[in-house]
Structures are given as C-alpha cells and as structure tokens.
C-alpha positions as CSV (number, residue, x, y, z in Angstrom):
1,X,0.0,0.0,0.0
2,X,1.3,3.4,-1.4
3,X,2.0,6.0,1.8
4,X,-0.4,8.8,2.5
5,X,1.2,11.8,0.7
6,X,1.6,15.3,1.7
7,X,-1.8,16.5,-0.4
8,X,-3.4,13.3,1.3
9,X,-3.2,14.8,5.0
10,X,-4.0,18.5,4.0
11,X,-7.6,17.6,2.3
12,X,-7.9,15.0,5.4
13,X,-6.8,18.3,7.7
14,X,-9.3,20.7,5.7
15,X,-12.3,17.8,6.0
16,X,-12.0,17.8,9.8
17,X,-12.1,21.7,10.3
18,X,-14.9,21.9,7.8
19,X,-17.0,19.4,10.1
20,X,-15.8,20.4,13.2
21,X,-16.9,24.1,11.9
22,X,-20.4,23.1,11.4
23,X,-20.5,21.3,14.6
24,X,-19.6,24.4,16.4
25,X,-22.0,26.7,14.2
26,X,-25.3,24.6,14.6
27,X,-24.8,24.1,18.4
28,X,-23.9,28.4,19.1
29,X,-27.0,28.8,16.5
30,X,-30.3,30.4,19.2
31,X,-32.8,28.2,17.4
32,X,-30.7,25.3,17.6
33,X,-33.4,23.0,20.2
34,X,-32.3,20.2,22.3
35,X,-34.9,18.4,20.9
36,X,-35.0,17.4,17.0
37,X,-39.0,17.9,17.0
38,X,-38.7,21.2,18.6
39,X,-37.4,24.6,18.0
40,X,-36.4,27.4,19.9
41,X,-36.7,31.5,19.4
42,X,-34.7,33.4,21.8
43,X,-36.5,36.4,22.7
44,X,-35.0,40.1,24.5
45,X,-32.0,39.4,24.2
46,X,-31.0,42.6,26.1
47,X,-33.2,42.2,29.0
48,X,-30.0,41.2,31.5
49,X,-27.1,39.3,30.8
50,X,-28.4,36.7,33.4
51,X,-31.6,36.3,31.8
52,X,-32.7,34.1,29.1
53,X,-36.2,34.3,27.6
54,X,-37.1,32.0,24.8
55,X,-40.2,30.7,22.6
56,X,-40.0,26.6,22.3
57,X,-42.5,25.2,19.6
58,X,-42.7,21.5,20.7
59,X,-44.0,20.6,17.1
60,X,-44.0,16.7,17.7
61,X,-46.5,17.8,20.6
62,X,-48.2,20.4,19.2
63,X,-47.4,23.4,22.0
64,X,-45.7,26.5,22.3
65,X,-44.2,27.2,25.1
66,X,-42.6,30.8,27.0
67,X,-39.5,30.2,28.8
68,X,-37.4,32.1,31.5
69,X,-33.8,31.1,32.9
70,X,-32.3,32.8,35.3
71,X,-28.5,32.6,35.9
72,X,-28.7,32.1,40.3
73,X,-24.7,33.3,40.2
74,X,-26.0,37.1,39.3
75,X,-26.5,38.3,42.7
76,X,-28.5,41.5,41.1
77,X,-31.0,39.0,40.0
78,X,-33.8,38.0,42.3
79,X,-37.1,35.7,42.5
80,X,-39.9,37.0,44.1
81,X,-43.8,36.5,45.1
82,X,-46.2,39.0,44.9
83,X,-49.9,38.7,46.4
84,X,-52.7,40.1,44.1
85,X,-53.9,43.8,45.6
86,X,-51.6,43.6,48.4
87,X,-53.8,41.3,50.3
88,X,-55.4,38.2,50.3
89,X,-58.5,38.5,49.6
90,X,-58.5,39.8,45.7
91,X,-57.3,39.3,42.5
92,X,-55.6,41.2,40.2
93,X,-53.8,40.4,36.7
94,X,-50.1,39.2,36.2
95,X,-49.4,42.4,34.6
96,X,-50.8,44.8,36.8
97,X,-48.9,42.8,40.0
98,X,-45.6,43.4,38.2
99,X,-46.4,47.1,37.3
100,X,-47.3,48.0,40.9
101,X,-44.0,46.0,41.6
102,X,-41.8,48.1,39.7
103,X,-43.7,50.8,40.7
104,X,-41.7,50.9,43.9
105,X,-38.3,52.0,41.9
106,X,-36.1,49.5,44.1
107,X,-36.3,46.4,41.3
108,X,-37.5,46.2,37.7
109,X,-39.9,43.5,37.1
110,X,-38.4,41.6,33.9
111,X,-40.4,38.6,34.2
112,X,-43.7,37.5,35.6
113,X,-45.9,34.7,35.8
114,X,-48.9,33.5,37.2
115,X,-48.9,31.6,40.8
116,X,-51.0,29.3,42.8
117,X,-54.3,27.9,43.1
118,X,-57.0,29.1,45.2
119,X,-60.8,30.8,45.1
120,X,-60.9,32.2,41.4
121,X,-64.9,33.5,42.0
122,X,-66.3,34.9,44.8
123,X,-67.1,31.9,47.0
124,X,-69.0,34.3,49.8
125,X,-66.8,36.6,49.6
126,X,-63.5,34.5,49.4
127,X,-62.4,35.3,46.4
128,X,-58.4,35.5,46.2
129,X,-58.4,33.0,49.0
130,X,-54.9,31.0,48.3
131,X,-54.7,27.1,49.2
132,X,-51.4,26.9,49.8
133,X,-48.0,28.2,50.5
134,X,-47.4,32.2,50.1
135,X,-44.2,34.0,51.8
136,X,-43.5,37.6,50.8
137,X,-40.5,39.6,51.5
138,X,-40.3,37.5,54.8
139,X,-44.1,37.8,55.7
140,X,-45.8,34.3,55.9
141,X,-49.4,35.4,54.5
142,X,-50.8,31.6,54.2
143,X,-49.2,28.0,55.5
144,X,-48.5,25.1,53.4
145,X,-51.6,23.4,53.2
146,X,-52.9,21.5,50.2
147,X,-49.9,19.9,48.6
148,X,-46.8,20.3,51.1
149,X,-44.4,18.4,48.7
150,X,-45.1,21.2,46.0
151,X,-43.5,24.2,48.0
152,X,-40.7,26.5,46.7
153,X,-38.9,28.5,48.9
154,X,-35.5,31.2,48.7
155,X,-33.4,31.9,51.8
156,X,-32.5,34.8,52.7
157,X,-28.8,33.4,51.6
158,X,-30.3,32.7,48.1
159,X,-30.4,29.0,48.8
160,X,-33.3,26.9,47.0
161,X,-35.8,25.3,49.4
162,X,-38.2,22.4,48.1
163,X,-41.1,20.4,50.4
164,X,-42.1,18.6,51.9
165,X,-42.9,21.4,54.6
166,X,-44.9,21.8,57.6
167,X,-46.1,24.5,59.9
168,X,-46.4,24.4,63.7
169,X,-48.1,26.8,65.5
170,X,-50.0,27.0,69.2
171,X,-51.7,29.3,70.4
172,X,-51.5,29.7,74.4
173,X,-54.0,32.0,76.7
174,X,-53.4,31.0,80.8
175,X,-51.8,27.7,81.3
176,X,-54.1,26.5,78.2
177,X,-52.6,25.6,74.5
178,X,-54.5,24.5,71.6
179,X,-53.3,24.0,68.1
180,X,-53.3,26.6,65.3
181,X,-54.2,24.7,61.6
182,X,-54.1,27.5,59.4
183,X,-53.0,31.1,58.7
184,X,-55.3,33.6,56.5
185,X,-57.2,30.3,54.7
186,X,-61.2,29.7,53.9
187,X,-62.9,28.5,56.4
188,X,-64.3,25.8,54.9
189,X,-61.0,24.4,54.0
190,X,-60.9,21.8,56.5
191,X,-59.3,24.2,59.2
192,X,-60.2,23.8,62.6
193,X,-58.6,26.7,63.8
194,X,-57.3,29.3,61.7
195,X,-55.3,32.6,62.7
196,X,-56.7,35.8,60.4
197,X,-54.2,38.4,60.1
198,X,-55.3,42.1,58.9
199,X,-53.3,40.7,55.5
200,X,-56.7,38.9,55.0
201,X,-58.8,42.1,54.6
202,X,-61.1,43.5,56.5
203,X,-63.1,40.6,58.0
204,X,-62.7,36.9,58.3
205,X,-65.3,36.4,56.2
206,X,-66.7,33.2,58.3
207,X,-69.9,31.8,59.0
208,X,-71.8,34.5,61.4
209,X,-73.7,31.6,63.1
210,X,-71.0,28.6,62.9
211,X,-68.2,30.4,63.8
212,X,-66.4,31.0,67.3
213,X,-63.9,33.3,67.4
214,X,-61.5,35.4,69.6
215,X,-60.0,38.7,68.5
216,X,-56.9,39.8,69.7
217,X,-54.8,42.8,69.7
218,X,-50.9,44.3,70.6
219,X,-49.9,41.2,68.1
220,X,-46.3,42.2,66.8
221,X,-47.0,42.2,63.5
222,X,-45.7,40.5,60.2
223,X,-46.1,37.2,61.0
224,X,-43.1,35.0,59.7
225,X,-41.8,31.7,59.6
226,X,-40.1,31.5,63.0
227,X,-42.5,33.6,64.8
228,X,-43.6,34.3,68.5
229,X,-46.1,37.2,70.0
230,X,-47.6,38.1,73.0
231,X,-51.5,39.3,72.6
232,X,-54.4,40.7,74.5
233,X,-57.2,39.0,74.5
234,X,-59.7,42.0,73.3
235,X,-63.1,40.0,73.1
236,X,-64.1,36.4,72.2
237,X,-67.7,34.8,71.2
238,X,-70.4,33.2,69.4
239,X,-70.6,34.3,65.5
240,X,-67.9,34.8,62.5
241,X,-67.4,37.7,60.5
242,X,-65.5,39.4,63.0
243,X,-63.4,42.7,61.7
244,X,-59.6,42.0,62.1
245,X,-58.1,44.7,63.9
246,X,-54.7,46.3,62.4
247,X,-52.5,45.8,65.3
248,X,-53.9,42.4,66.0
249,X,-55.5,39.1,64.4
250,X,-58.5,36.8,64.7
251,X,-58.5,33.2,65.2
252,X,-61.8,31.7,64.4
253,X,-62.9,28.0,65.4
254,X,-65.1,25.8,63.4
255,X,-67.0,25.3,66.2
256,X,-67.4,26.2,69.9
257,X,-64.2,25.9,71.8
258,X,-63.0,23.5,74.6
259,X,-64.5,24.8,77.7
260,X,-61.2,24.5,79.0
261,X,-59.9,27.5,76.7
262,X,-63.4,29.3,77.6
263,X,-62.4,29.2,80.8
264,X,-59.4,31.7,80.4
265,X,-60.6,33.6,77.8
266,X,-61.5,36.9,79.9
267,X,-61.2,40.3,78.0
268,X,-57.8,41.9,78.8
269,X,-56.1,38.9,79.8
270,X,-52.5,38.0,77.8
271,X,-51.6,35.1,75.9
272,X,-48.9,33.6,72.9
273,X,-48.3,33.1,69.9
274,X,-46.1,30.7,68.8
275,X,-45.2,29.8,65.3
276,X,-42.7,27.6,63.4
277,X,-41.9,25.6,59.9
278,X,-40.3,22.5,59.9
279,X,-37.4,21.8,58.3
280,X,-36.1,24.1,60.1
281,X,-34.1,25.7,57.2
282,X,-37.2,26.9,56.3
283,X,-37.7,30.0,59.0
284,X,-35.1,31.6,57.1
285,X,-37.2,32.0,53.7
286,X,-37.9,35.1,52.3
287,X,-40.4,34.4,49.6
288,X,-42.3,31.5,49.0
289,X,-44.8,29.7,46.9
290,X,-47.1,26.8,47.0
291,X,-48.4,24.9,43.7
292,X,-50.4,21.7,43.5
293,X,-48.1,18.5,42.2
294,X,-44.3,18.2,42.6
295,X,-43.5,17.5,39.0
296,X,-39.6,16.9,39.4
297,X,-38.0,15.4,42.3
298,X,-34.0,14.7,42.1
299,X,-34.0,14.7,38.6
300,X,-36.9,12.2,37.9
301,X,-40.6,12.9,36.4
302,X,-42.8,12.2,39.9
303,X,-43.8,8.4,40.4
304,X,-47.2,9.4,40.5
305,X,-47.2,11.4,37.5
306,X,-45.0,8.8,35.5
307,X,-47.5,5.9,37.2
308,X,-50.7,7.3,35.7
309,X,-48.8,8.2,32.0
310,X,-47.6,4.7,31.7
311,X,-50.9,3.3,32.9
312,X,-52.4,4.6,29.6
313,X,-51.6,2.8,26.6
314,X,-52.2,5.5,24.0
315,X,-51.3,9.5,24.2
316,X,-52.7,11.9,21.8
317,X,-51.0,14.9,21.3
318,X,-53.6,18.2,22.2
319,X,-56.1,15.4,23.9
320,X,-58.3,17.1,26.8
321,X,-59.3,13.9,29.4
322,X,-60.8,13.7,33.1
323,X,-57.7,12.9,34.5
324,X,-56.4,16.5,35.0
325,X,-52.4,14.8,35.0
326,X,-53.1,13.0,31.8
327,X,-55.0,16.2,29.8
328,X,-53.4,18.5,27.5
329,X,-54.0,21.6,29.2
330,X,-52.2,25.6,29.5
331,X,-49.7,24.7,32.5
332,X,-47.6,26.9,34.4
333,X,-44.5,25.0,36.4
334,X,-41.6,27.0,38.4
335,X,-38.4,24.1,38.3
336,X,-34.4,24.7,39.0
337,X,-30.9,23.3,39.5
338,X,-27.8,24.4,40.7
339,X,-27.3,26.6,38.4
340,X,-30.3,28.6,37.2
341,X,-33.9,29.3,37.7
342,X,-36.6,28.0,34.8
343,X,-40.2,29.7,34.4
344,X,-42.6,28.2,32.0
345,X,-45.4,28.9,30.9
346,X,-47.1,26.4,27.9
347,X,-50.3,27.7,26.2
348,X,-53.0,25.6,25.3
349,X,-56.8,25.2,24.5
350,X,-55.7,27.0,20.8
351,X,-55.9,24.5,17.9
352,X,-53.3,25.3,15.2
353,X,-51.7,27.2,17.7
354,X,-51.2,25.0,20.7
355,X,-52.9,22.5,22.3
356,X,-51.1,22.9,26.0
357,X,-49.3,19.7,28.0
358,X,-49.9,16.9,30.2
359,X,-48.1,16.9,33.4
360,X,-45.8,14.3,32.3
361,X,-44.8,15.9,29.0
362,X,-44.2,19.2,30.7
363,X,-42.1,17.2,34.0
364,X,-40.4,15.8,30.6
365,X,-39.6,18.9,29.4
366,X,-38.4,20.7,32.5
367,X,-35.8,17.7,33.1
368,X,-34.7,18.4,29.1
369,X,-33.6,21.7,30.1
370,X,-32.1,20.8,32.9
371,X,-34.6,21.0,35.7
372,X,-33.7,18.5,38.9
373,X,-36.5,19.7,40.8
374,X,-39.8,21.2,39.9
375,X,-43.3,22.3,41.0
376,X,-46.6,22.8,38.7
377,X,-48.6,26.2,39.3
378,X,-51.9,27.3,38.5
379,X,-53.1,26.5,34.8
380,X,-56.0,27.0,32.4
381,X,-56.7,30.5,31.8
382,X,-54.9,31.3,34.2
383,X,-51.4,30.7,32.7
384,X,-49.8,33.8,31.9
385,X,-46.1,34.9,30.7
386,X,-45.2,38.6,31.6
387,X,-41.5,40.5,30.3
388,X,-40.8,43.5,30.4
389,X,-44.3,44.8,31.8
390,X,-46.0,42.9,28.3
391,X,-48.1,39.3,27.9
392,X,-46.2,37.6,25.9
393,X,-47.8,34.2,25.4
394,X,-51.6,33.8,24.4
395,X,-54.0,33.0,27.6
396,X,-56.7,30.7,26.3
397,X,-59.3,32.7,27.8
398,X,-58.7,35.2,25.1
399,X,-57.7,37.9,27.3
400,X,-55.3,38.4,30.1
401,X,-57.0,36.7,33.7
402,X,-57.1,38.0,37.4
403,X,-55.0,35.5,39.2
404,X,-54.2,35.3,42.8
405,X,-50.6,35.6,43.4
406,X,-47.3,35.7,41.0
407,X,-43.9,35.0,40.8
408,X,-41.6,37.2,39.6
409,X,-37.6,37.4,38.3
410,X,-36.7,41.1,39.2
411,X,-33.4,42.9,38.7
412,X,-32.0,46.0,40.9
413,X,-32.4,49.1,39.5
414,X,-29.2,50.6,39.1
415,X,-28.8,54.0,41.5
C-alpha cells in the first residue's frame, strides 16, 4: 500500500475543520433545540445578561411554550412573590402585580408569571383566598396546606428550598394551649382553627352563626416563619365575621371551643403566639410559593405522574381527558438546578396554535432543560407569561386573567 502523501493529510486536515466548523455553528446557533422535533426562538436578548427568555415550539407535541432562565450566580437578580392587591383577599392580573412592583423604583420586574391555586370566584366573599404556601419579603401570608411536597422557597442566603414542609403553631391564653391549623385560609378548608391576620382584609369572612372566634390585639405584627407574639385577649364569642383589627388578628374556630380554653378567655387577659416551619431551614425564607403536584423530584418525572402516564396505553397529542395529570391543558411549572432558575409557561386550549401539555410531557420537558427539581402552578386560563411589563404568550381565555398571586424574576435598579 502506497504512503499517504503530503496533499493526502492536507484535504484529510481541511475535512476535519470543515466538520468540526459546522459542529460548532449549529450548536452556538439560538434556534438550535435540544430536541429534534422542537425549535427554539430566543426572545430580549437585552433584558440582562443573566436572563434568558425564549419561545420553544414543541411541534412533535403540538405546543408552544414561554421560557425564562435565570442565571442564580447574578447576585443582582432575584425571584420573588407578589400577592394580588396587596392582600389576600382579591385578585388582580399578572401584569398589573408586576407594574405595581416596579412601581416601587427598588427592582425592575423583567419577568412574571402567574402563581398558585385558590378561590378564582367569589365563593361568599372569598375570592383571592390562596390554598397553599405564600411568603413575601419575609411575611408568611398563608401556610402550606394543600400539597406540602409542591412548595418553593429562597433563603434569605439565596439557597433553593423544596417540600415537603410543615407549619407548627399554638396558640397559648393561661396555662391553656391549643393548636393553630391554618394562617389567613377559607374557612371551609378543613381548618379547625385558623389565625386571620389584617393581611386577609377587613373581615374573616366566616360563618356568622358557625363560627367562634377570639380577637386579639398588641400582636407584633408581620407574622413570619419563626415567629412568636404576646397578645391581648380584646373579646371572644359566638358568630364569625368578626373585623380584624390592624394591630392584632382573629383566630376563628369551626365550632365552639373547649370549655377548658373558655375558661381563660377573659377580656384583657394575655396570651402567645407561637409559630414555626419545619425543616427548620425553612424560617429563614424570604419568599415563598405553593403549587399543587411536585412535578420533578432529584432529577426524575414524579412516580405518580410517571405511574398514571404509563398506565395509559395511548397518548394523543392536544387530547383534553378527566384525569387532570393525563389532559393536554395551558400549564404553568416553576423548576431549578444548581445553576439557574426556569419559568414556564405552555399555552393551550388553541388548535393550530397549541394544544397545551400533560403533566408528564411538561415534567419531561423541564428535566430536558435541565430542571432537577420542579413544581406545577396554576393552569388553564390562568397561565400567563409577563416580560418587560408585556403578555407575551396567548391566555386561552382570550384575554389576560385575574389570578391570585405571581412569581416574579426582578433585577435591581441601578442608583
């Protein structure tokens, strides 16, 4: 066999660099997708340098989805939780909860998306009324409640926090203590007891004939994670609907109260307030947020999720079904790593457009770009995709909804 000649190894040379070129050029390229059946459209690219906002058409599964990451090494960067009209009880749109955000002049709102479940309508008067988890800027507004795997949390040290969590909390008047279930919640949520802060509104809003409850004032006032307040017992009765004083709180019991309580419950005289979440870690979060469904946990699609998607032998793209884990449906899902922060937001309910996700596809997903833990927020109409103070993505109800609560990726405004 004749030896290679010079010539030989220079076209062999100029082969490799031409392939190794195009290897370089279609992985730098922006719409260059993980996925072969997908393809992605990055979107303000001058927002922050930290920031990455993107459109992903998931053509083999007929969505389009909005996508946020946020590099966790820039410390000018920050998540956030914002309740809807500054108080529980209301509801106000994504857009209008990052406008009155940025409205402060501290941080610029650069992305925003919709939150948690909760009372969409009025519900006798509970409307806004989250079911789970809300912390903001320190102040625990509601307890983990309905799903207490599906929690998110950020430390005051920027560490990421995910459930299970738990809250303990007693309240004590004499030498008696009973338990307190619930913090700011509906009162037909299952609560026995439930603690009202004026961050509720102006009322409790409970049954005026079920209801027995005992008002209280000189409460030191937020309430937070690891928390503890004397009180003065102000009056206590019969009959819900009490108003919520601003320098104290009501707690309202489903029923009438252990006579043992009763007993010491004599206007003017003192009690506690004690209140802690467990893991401990956890009293040091600044903002919080509860969804319903952890969709990611170390790196794997939940067991329940993946349990119900292999139990059905046939998917169809876009297919609406009962089972609310197994429908296509607009989704909403808050996931992270080590590295960075990822908002989505999939649209849905729009044939030709997009037909939305099941939880599985979209726990799929979030683990493709690099999610190893994850949480699913509100849905429907309520899924909503905020930059720069604009809706980006296409709510299926045709026009922007009133939500309860929102999360938000804000940046310091510079001085």
């Amino acid at each position: 066999m004749d030896k290679p000649t010079p010539v030989f190894h220079a076209i062999i040379f100029l082969c490799f660099l031409l392939i190794t070129s195009r290897t370089v050029i279609a992985s730098d390229a922006a719409s260059s997708p993980l996925n072969p059946n997908s393809t992605r459209t990055d979107m303000f690219d001058d927002l922050h340098p930290g920031l990455q906002v993107y459109r992903y058409d998931w053509h083999e599964e007929g969505c389009v989805l909005y996508v946020a990451e946020m590099d966790r090494f820039h410390t000018d960067l920050h998540f956030e939780t914002a309740i809807a009209n500054n108080q529980i009880l209301g509801k106000e749109t994504v857009r209008s909860i990052a406008d009155r955000r940025s409205q402060r002049g501290d941080r610029r709102v650069l992305v925003a998306i919709n939150g948690g479940f909760g009372v969409l309508g009025d519900m006798k008067g509970y409307g806004g009324a989250l079911e789970n988890l809300h912390i903001q800027a320190g102040e625990l507004m509601t307890q983990p409640a309905s799903d207490k795997e599906a929690c998110f949390g950020v430390t005051s040290d920027g560490d990421f926090l995910i459930g299970p969590l738990e809250m303990q909390a007693t309240v004590t008047v004499g030498t008696y203590s009973v338990p307190l279930g619930c913090i700011n919640q509906r009162f037909l949520d299952g609560c026995e007891s439930i603690l009202y802060t004026p961050r509720m509104g102006d009322s409790t809003h409970t049954n005026r004939r079920r209801a027995y409850e005992i008002i209280l004032t000189g409460l030191q006032l937020p309430i937070t994670g690891k928390y503890q307040s004397d009180f003065i017992v102000d009056q206590f009765g019969k009959g819900g609907n009490n108003p919520i004083p601003e320098n104290g709180a009501v707690i309202s019991f489903r029923s009438r109260i252990d006579q043992q309580l009763e007993a010491q419950l004599d206007a003017g005289k003192g009690g506690k307030i004690e209140i802690r979440l467990e893991p401990a870690v956890w009293n040091r979060t600044i903002q919080a947020i509860g969804g319903r469904i952890r969709l990611v946990k170390n790196g794997r699609v939940n067991e329940i999720i993946e349990k119900h998607h292999r139990a059905q032998k046939k998917h169809t793209p876009g297919k609406r079904q009962r089972d609310l884990a197994l429908s296509y449906e607009p989704r909403t899902a808050l996931g992270y790593n080590a590295q960075k922060l990822i908002l989505i937001v999939a649209d849905g309910r729009r044939a030709g457009y997009s037909t939305g996700l099941s939880l599985y596809r979209l726990a799929s997903l979030l683990i493709e770009l690099g999610a190893t833990e994850a949480i699913n927020l509100d849905g429907g109409s309520s899924s909503t995709f905020v930059v720069d103070g604009k809706v980006v993505n296409r709510p299926s109800g045709q026009s922007e909804r009133d939500v309860l609560n929102a999360v938000l990726i804000t940046a310091d405004q510079s001085q």
